[in-house]
N, CA, C and O of each residue as an XYZ file, in Angstrom:
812
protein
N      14.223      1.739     10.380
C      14.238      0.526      9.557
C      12.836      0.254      9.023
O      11.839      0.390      9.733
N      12.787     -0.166      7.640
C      11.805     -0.065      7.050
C      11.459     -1.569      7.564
O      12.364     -2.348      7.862
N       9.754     -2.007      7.667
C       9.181     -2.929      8.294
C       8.304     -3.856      7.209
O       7.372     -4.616      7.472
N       8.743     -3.632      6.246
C       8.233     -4.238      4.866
C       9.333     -5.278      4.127
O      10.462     -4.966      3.746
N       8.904     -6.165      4.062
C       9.906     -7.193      3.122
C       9.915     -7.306      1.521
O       9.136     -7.440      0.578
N      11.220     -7.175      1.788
C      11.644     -7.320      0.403
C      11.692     -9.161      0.019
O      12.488     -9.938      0.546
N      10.597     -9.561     -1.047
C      11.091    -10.870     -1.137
C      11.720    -11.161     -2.308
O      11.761    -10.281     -3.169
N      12.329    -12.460     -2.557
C      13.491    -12.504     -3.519
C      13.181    -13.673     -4.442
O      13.186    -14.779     -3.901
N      12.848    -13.606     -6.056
C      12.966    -15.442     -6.559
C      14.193    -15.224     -7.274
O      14.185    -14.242     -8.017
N      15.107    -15.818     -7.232
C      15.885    -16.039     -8.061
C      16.529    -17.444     -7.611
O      16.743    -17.848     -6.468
N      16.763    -18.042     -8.793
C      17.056    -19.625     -8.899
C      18.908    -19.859     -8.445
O      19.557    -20.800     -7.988
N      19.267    -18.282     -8.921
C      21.084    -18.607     -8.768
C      21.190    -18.272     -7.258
O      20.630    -17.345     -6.672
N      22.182    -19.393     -6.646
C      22.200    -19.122     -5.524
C      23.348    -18.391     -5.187
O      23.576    -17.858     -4.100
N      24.031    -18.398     -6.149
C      24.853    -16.935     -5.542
C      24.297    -15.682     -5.903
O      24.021    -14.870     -5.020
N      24.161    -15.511     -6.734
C      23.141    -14.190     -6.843
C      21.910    -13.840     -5.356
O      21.777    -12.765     -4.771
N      21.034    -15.386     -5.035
C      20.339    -14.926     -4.367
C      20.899    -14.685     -2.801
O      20.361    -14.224     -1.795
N      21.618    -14.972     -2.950
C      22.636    -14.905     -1.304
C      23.287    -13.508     -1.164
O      23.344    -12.849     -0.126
N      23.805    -13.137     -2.480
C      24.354    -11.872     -2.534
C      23.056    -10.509     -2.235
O      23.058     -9.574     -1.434
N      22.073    -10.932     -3.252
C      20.754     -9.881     -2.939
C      20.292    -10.060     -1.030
O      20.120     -9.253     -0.116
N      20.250    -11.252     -1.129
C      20.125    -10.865      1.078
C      21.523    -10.391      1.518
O      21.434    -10.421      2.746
N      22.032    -10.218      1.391
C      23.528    -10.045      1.728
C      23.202     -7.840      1.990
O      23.074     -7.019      2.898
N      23.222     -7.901      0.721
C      23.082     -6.678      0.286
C      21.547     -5.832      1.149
O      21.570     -4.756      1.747
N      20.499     -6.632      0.966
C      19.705     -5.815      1.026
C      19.573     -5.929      2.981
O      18.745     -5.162      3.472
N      20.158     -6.605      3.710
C      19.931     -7.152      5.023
C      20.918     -5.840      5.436
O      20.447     -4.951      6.146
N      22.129     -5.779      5.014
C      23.287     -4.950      5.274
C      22.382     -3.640      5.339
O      22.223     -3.064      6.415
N      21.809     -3.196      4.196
C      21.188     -1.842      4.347
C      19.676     -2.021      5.986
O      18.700     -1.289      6.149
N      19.940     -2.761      6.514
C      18.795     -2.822      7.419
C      17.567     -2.928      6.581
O      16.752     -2.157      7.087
N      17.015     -3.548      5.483
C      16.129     -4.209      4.868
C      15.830     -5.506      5.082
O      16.622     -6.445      5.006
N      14.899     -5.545      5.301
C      14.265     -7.353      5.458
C      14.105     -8.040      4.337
O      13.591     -7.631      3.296
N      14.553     -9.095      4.557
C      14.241     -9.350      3.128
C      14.653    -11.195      3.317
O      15.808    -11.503      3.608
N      13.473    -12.390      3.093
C      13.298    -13.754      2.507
C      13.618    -13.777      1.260
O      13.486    -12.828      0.488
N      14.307    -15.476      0.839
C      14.522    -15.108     -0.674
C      13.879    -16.481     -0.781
O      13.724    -17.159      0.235
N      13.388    -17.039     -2.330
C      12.967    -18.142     -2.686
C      13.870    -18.598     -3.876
O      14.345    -17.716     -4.591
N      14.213    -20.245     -4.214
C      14.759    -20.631     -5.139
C      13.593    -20.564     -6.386
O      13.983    -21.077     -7.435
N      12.296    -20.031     -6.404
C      12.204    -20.011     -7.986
C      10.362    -19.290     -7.559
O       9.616    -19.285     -6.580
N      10.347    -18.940     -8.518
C       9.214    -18.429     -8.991
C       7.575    -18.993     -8.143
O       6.765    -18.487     -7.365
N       7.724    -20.145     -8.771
C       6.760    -21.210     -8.016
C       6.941    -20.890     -6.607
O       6.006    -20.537     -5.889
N       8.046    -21.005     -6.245
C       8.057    -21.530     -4.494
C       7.961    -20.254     -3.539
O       7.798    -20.208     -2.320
N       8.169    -18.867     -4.813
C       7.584    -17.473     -3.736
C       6.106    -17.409     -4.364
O       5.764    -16.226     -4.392
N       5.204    -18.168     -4.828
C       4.657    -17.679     -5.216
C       3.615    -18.971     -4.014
O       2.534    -18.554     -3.599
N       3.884    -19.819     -3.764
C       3.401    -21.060     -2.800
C       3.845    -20.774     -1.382
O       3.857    -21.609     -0.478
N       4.266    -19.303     -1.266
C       4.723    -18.892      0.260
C       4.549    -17.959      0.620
O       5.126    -17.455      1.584
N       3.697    -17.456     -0.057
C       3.580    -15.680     -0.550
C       2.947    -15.852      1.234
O       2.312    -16.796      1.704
N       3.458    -14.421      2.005
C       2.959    -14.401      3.216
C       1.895    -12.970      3.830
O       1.915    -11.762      3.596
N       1.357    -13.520      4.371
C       0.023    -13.068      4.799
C       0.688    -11.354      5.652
O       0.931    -10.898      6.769
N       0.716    -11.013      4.398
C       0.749     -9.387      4.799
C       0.080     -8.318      3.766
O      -0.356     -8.736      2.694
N       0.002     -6.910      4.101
C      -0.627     -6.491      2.898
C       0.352     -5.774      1.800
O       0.205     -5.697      0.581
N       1.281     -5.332      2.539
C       2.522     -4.705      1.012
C       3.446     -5.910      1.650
O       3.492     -6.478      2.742
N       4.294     -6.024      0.163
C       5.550     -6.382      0.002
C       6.326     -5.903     -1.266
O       5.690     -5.562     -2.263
N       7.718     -5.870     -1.242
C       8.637     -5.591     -2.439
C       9.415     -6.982     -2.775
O      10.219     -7.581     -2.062
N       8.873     -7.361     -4.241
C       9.364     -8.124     -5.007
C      10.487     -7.936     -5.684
O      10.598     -6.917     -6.366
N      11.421     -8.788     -5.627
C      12.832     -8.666     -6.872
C      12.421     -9.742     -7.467
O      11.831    -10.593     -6.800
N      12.608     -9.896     -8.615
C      12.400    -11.528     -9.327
C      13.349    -11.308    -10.771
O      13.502    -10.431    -11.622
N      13.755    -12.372    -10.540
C      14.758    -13.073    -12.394
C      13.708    -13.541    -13.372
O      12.540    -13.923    -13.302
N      14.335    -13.408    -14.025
C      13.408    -13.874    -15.647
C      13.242    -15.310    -16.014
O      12.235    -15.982    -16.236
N      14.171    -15.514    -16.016
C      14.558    -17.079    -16.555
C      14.855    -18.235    -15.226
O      15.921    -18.685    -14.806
N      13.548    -18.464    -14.824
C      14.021    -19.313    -14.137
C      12.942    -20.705    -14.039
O      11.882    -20.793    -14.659
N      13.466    -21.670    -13.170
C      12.624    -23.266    -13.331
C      10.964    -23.254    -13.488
O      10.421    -22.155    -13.377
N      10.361    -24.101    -13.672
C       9.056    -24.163    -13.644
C       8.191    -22.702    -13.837
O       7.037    -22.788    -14.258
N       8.671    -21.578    -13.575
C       7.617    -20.491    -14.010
C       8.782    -19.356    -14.347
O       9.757    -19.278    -13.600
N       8.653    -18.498    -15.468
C       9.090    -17.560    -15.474
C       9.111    -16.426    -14.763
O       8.104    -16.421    -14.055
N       9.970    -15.139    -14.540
C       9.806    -14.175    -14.104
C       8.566    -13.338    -14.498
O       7.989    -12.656    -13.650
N       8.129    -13.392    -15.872
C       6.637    -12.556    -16.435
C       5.692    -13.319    -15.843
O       4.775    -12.637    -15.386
N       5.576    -14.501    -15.681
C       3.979    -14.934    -15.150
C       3.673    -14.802    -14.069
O       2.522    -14.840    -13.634
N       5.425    -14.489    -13.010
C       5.870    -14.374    -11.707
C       4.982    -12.599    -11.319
O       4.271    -12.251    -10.377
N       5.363    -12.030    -12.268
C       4.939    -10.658    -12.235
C       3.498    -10.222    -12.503
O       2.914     -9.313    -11.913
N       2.887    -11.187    -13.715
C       1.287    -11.191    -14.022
C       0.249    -11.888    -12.705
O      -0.810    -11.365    -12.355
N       0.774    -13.052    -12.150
C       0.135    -13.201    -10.976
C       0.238    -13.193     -9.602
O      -0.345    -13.883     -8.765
N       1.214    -12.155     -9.460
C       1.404    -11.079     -8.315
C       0.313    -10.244     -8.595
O      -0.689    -10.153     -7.885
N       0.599     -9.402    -10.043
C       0.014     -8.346    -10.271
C      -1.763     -8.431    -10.012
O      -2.567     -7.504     -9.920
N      -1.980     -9.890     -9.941
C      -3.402    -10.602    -10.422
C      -3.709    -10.341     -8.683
O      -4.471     -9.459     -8.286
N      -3.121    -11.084     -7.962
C      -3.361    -11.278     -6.373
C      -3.566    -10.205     -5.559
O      -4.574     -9.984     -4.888
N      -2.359     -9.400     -5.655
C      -2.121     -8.197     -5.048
C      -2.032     -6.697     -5.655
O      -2.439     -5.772     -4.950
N      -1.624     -6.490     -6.665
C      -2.055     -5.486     -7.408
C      -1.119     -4.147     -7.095
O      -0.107     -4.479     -6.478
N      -1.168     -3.197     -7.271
C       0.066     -2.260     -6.611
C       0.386     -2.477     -5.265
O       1.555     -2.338     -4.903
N      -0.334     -2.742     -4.614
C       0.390     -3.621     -3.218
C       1.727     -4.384     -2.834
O       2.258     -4.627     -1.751
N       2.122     -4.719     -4.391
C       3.273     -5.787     -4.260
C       4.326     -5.282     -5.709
O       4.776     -6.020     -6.585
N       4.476     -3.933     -5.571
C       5.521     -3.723     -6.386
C       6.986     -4.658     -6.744
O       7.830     -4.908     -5.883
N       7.078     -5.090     -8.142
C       8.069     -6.158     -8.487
C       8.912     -5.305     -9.380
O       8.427     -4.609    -10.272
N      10.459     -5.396     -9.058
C      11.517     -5.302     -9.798
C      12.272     -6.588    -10.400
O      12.356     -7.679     -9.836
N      12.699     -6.315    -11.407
C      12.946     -7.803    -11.972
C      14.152     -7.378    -12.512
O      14.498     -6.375    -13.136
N      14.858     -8.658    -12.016
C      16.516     -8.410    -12.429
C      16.787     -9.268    -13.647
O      16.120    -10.285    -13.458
N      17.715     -9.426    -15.323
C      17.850    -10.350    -15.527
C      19.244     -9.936    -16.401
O      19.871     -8.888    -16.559
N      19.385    -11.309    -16.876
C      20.887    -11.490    -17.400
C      20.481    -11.666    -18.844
O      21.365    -11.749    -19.696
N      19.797    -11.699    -19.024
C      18.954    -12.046    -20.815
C      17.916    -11.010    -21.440
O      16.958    -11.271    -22.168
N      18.380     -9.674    -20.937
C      17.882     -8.325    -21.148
C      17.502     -8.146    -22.624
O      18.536     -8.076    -23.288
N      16.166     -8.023    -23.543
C      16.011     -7.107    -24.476
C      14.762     -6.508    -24.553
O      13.818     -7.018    -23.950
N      14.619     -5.478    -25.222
C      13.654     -4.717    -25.832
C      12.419     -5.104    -25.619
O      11.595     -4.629    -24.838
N      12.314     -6.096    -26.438
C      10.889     -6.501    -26.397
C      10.671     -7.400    -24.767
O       9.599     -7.715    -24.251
N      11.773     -7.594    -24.352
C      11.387     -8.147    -22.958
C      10.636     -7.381    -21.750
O       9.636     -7.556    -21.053
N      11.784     -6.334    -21.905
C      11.625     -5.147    -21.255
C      10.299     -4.678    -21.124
O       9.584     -4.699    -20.122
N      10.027     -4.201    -22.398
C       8.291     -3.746    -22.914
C       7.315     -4.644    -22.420
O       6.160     -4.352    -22.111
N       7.735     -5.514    -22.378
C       6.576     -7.148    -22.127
C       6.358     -6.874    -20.297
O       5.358     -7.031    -19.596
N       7.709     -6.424    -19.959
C       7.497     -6.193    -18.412
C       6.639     -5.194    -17.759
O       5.591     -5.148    -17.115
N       7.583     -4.393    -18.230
C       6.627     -2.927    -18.182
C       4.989     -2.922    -18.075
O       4.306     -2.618    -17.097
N       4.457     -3.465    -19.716
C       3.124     -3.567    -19.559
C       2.726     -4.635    -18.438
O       1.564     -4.375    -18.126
N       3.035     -5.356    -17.950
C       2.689     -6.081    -17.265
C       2.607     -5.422    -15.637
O       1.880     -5.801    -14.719
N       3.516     -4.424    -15.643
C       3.123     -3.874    -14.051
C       4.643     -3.632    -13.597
O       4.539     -2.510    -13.102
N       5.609     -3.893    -13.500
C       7.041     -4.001    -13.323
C       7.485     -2.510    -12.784
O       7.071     -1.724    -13.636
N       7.874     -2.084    -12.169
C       8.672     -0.573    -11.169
C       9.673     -0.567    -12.008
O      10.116      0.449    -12.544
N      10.131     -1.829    -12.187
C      12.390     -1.360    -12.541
C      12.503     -2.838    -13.117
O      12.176     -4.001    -12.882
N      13.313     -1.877    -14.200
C      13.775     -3.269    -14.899
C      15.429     -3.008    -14.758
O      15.856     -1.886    -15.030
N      16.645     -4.409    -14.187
C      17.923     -3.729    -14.254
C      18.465     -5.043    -14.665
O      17.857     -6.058    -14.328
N      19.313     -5.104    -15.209
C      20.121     -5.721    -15.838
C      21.513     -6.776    -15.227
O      22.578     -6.180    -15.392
N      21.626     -7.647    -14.822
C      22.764     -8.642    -14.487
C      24.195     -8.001    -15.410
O      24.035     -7.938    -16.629
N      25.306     -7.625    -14.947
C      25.434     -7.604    -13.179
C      24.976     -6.347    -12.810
O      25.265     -5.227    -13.231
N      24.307     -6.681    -12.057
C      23.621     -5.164    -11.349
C      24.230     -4.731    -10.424
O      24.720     -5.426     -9.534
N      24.303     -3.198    -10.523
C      25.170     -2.459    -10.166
C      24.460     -2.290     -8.032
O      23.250     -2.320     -7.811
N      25.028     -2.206     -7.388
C      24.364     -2.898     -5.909
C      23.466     -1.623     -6.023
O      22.269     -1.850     -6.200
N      23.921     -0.121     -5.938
C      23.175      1.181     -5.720
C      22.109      1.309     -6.544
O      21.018      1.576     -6.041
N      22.235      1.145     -7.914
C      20.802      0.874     -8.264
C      19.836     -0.145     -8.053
O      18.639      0.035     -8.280
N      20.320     -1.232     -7.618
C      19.492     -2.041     -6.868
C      18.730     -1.623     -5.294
O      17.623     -1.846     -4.805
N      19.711     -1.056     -4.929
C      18.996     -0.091     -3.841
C      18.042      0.926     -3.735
O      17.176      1.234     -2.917
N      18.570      1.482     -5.107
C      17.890      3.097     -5.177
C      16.234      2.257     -5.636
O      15.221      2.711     -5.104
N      16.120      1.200     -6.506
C      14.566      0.490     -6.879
C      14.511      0.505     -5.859
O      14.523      1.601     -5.299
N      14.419     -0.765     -5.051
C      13.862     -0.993     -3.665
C      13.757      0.374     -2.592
O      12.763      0.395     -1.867
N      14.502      1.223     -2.502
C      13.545      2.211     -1.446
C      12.826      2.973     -2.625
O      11.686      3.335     -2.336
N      13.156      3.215     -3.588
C      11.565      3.420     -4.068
C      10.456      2.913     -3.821
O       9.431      3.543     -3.563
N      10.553      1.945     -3.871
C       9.322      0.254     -3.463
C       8.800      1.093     -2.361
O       7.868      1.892     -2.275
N       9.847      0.582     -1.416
C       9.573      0.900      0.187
C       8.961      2.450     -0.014
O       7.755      2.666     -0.138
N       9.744      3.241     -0.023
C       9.071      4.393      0.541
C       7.152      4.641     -0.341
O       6.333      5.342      0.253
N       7.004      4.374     -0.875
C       5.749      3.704     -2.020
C       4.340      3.523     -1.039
O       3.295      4.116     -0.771
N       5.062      2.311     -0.719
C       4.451      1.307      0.007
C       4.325      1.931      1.332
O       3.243      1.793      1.904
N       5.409      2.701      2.002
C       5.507      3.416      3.131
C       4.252      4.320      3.672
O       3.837      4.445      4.825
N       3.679      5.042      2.169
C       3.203      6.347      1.831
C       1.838      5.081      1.671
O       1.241      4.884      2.730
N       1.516      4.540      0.866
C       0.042      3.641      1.130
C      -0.104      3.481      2.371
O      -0.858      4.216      3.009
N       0.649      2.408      2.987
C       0.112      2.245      4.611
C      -0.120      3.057      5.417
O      -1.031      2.897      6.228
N       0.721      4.236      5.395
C       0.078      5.543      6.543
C      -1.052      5.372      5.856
O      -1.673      4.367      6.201
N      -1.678      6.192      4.750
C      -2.815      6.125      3.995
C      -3.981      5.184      4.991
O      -4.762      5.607      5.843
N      -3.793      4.053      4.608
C      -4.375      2.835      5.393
C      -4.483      2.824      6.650
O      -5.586      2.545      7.120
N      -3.707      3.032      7.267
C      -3.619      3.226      8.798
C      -4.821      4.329      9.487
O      -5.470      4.261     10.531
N      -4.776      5.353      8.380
C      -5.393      6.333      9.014
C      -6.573      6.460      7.980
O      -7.173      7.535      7.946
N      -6.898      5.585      7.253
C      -9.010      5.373      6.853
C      -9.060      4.902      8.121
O      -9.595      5.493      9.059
N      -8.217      3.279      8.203
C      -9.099      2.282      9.883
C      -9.340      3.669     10.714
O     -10.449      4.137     10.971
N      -8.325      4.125     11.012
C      -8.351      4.854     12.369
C      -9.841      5.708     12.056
O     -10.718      5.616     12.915
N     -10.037      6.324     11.133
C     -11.237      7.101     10.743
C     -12.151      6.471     10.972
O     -13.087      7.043     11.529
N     -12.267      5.095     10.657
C     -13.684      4.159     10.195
C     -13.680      3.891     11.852
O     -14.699      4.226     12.456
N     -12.740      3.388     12.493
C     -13.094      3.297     14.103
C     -13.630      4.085     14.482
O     -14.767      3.722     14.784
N     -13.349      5.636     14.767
C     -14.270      6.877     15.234
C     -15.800      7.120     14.568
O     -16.790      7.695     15.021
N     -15.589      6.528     13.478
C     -16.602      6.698     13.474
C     -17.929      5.716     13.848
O     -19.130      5.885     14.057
N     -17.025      4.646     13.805
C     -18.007      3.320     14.149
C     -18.561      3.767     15.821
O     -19.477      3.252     16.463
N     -17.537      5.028     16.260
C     -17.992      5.001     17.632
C     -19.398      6.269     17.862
O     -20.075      6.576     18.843
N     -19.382      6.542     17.036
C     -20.741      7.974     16.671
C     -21.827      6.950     16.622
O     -21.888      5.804     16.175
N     -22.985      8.054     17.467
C     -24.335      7.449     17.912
C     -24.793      7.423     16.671
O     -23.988      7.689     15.778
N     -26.236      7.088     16.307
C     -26.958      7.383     15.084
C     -27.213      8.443     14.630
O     -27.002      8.555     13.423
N     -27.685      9.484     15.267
C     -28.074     11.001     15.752
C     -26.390     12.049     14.868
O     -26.272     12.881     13.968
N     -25.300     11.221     15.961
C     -24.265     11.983     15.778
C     -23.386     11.753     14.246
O     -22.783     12.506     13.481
N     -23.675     10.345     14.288
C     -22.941     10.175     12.210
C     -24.356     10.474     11.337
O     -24.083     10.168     10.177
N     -25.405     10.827     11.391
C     -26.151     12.115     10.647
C     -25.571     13.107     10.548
O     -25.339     13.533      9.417
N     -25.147     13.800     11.660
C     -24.863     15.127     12.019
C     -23.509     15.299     11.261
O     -23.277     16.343     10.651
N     -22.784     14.460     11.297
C     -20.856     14.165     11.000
C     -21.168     14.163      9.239
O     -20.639     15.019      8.531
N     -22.234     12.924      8.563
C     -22.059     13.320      7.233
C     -22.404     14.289      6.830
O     -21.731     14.741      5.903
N     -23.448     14.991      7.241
C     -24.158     16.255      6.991
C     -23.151     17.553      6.839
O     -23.135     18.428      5.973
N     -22.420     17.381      7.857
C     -21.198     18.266      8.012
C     -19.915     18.247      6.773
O     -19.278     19.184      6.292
N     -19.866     16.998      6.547
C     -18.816     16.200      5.776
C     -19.183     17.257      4.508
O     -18.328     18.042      4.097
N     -20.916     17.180      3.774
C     -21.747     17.494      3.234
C     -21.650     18.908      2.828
O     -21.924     19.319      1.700
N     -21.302     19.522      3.672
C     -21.102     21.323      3.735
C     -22.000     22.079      3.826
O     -22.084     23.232      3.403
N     -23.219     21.049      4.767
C     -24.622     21.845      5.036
C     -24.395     22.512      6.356
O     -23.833     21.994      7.321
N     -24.906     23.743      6.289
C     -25.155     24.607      8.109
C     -25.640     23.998      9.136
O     -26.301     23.006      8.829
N     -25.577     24.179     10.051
C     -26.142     24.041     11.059
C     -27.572     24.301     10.733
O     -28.260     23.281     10.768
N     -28.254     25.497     10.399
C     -29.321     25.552     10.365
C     -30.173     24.466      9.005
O     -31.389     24.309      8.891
N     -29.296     23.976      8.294
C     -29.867     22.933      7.548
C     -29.892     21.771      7.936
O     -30.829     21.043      7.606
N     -28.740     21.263      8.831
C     -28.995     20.044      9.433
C     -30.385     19.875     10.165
O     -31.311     19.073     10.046
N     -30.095     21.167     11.119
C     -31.578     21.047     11.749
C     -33.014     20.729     11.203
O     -33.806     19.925     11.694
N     -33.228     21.635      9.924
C     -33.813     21.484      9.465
C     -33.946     20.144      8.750
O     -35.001     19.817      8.206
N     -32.929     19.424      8.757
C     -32.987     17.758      7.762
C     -33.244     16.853      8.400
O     -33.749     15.922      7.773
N     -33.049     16.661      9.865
C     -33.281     15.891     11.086
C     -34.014     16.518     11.623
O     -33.838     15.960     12.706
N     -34.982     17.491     11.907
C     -36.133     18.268     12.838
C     -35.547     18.433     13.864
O     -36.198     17.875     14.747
N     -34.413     19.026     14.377
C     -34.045     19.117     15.506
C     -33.717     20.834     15.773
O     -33.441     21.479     14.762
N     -33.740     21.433     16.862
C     -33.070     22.891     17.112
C     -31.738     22.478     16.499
O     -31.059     21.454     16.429
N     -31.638     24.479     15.845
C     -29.902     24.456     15.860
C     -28.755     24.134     17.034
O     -27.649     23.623     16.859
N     -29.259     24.517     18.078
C     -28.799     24.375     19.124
C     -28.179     22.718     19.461
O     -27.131     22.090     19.608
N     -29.671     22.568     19.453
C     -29.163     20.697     19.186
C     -28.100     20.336     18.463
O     -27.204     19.658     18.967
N     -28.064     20.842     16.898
C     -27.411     20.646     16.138
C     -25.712     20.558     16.535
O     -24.829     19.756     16.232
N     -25.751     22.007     17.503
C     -24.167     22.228     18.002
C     -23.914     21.487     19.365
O     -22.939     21.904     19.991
N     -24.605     20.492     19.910
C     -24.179     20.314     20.969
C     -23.843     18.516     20.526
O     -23.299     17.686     21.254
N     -24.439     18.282     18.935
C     -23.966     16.741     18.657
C     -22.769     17.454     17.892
O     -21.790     16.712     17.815
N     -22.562     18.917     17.204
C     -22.038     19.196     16.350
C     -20.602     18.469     17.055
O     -19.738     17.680     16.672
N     -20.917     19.255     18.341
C     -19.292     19.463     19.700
C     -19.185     17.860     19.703
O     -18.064     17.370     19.846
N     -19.969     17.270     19.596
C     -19.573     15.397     20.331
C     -18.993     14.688     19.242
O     -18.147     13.800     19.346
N     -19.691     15.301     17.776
C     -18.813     14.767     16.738
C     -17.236     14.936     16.647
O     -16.544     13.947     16.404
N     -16.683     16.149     16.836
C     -15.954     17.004     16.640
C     -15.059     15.976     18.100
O     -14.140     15.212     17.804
N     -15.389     16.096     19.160
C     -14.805     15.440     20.119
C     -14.110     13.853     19.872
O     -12.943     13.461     19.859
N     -15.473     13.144     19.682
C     -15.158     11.952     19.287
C     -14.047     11.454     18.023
O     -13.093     10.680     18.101
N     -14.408     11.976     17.228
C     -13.569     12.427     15.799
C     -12.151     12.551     16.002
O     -11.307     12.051     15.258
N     -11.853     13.410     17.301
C     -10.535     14.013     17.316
C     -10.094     15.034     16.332
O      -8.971     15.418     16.006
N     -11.286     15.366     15.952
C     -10.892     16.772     14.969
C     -10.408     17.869     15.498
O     -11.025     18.333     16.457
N      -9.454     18.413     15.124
C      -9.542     19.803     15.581
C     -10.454     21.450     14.717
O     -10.781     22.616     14.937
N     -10.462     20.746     14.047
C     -11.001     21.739     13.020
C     -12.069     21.509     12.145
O     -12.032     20.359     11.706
N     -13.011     22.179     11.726
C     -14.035     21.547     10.283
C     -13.083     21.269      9.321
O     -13.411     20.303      8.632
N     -12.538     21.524      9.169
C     -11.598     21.520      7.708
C     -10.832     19.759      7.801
O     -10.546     18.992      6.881
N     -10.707     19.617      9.116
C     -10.208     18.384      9.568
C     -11.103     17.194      9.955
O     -10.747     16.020     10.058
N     -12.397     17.738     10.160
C     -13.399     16.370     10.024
C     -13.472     16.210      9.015
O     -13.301     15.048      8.647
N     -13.768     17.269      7.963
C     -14.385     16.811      6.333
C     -13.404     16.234      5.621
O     -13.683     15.446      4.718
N     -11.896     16.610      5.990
C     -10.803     15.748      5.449
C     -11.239     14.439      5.673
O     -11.439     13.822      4.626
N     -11.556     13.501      7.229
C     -11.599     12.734      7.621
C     -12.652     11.895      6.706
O     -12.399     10.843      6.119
N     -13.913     12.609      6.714
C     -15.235     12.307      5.568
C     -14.810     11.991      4.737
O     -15.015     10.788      4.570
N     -14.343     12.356      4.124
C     -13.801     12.580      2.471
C     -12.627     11.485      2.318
O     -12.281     11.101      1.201
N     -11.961     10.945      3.649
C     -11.415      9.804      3.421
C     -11.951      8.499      4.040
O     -11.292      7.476      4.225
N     -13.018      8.663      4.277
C     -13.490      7.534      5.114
C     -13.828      6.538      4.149
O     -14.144      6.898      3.015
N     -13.787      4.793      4.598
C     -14.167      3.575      3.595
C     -15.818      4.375      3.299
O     -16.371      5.196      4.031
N     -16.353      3.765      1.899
C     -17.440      3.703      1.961
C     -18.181      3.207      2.610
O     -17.718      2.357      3.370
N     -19.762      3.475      2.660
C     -20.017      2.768      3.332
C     -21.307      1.294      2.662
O     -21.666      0.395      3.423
């Protein structure tokens, strides 16, 4: 079961009862809001979510619904937007604005599905991502001074005998922080620290 919420604005309440209905049944999580404003005054303190939102609804539309998502959170918060007042130039207006899926009232339930695990699996594929910089940036926060020299240097694709030479230390030296990096790291491989480098936050 996917651990990401799907949230919902739509103003019709049978519609929005039917979308939890639907998306709960598939083992999806999913809050819904009566309008634009009121998911947008509840928005909750996580880092992905999947948006459905209507077009036409009270106090804020579905596009401004979508422009300041897009403003807050940014691909983080992929929005599909459902509506019953479908055209062309709407469509286009969405699109540029940031929009995954545009589908049309009455929406067919499977393509409403097939958007949303798109969303999800999306979002799925960022957070591992995420999960595993922290995990990187922790190991490394745990390297002495000596040893995250030695780790970027490596990252770097300099020898051993150049490290030494860049820090004044024996090669020898070099391989015995080389081994503590490599330990600490949980690398198994060079090929697998410099991956790690190469994804680490800046600094």
């Amino acid at each position: 079961m996917n651990t990401i919420t799907v949230l919902i604005a739509e103003d019709d309440d049978a519609v929005r009862d039917a979308l939890l209905v639907l998306l709960r049944s598939e083992g999806i999580r999913a809050r819904a809001f009566a309008s634009g404003a009121d998911l947008l005054a509840n928005l909750p303190e996580v880092d992905a979510a999947c948006v459905i939102t209507d077009v036409r609804m009270p106090d804020m539309d579905g596009i401004e619904v979508v422009q300041r998502l897009k403003a807050l959170k940014g691909d983080a918060w992929p929005v599909v937007v459902i509506t019953g007042h479908a055209d062309v130039p709407m469509a286009v207006q969405m699109m540029k604005a940031g929009v995954v899926d545009f589908i049309e009232k009455p929406f067919d339930p499977n393509r409403l599905l097939e958007a949303v695990r798109g969303c999800l699996g999306h979002l799925s594929v960022l957070e591992g991502a995420r999960q595993s910089r922290a995990e990187v940036a922790e190991r490394i926060a745990q390297l002495s001074q000596r040893e995250t020299q030695v780790f970027r240097a490596l990252v770097e694709g300099r020898s051993n005998k150049e490290i030494a030479a860049d820090l004044e230390i024996s090669p020898r030296t070099v391989e015995i922080f080389r081994a503590k990096v490599m330990s600490k790291m949980q690398a198994k491989s060079l090929s697998a620290l410099v991956r790690m480098g190469l994804t680490a936050p800046a600094e």
